[in-house]
C-alpha positions in Angstrom: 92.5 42.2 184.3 93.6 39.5 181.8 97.3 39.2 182.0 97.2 36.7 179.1 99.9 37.7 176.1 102.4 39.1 179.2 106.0 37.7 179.4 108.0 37.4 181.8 111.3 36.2 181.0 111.4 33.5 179.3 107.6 32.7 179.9 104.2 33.5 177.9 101.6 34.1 180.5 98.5 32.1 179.8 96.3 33.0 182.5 95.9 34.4 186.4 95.0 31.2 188.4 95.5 32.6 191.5 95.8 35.7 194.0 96.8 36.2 197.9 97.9 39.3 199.9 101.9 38.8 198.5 101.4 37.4 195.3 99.7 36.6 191.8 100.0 33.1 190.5 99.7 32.7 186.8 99.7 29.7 184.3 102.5 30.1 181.8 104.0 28.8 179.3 108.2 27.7 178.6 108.2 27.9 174.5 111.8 26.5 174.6 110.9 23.2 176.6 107.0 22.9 175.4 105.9 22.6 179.2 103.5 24.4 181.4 104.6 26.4 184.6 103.3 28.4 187.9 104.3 31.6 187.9 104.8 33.5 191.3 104.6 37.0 190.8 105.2 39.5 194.1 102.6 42.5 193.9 104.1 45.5 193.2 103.1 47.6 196.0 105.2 45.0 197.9 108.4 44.7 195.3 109.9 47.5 197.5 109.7 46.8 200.8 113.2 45.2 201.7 112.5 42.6 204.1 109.8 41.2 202.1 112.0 41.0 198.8 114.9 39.2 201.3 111.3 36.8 202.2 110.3 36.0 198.5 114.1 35.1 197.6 114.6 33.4 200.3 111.2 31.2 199.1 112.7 30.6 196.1 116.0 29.9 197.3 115.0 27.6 200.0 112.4 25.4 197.7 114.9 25.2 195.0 117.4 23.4 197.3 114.7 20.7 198.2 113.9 17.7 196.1 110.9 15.7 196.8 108.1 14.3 194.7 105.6 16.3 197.0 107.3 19.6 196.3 107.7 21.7 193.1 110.4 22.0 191.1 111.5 25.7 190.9 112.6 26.7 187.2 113.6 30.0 187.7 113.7 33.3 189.5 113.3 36.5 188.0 114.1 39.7 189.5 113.9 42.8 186.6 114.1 45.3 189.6 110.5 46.3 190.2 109.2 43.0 189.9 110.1 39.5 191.1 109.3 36.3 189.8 109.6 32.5 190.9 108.6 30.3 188.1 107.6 26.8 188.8 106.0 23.7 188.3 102.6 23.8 187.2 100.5 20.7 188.8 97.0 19.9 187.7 94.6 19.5 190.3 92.0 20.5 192.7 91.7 24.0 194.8 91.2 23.5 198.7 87.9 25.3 198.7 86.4 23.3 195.6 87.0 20.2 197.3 86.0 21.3 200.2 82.7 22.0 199.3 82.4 18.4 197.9 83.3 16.1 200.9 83.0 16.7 205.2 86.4 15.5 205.5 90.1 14.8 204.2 90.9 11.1 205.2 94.6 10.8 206.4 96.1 9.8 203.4 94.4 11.9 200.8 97.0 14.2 201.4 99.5 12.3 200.1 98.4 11.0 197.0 96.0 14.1 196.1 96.7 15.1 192.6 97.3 18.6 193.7 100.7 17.5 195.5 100.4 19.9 198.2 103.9 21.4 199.0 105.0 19.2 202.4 105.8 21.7 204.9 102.0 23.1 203.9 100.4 19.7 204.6 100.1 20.7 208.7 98.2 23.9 207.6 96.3 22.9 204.6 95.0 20.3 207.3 94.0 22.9 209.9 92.7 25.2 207.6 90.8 22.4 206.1 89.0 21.0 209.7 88.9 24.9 210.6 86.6 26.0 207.3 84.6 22.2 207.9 83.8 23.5 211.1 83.0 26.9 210.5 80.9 25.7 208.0 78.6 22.9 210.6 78.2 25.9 213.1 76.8 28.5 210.6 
């Protein structure tokens, strides 16, 4: 379902670029500062559940405090009661399974200056998952 037209707070949702078992990602829009953002929406059916609301604000709460170039920024966090929000910085680049369909393996330091940043306490797993699908893929 196109979300595209929806706001939330502050933010004119552009587009869903993402989905996992938590959460919908969409690219948005901030009028007032003229920049694209990520927005971090918890599903619903999970916007009830206590101890995964304290989880998602504790996300927010815990990226927000860190400053590095290979993390991003956290704008804002929106909670309008049956639905949370963490808005964020929107980086351009490449989805894991896109790139992995193009090369056999990451070399060492592509992980550090790939244009999709990836957060820095995901590198460890973005690795594994990366030699994981490689290898699931040679013994099919």
């Amino acid at each position: 379902m196109s979300q595209a037209g929806k706001k939330i707070g502050a933010f004119n949702v552009l587009a869903e670029i993402g989905a996992g078992g938590m959460a919908v990602i969409y690219k948005a829009e901030q009028p007032a500062l003229g920049r694209l953002v990520a927005i971090k929406e918890l599903r619903k059916e999970l916007a009830t559940d206590a101890s995964i609301i304290t989880r998602f604000e504790r996300e927010a709460k815990s990226v927000a405090a860190l400053a590095h170039q290979n993390i991003v920024h956290i704008y804002d966090f929106v909670n309008r009661g049956d639905s949370m929000f963490i808005a964020m910085e929107y980086v351009r680049g490449h989805h894991l399974y896109d790139l992995m369909n193009r090369v056999d393996r990451v070399p060492p330091t592509s992980l550090r200056s790939s244009p999709c940043r990836p957060h820095a306490l995901w590198s460890m797993p973005i690795t594994a998952a990366w030699y994981t699908a490689i290898s699931s893929r040679r013994t099919s």
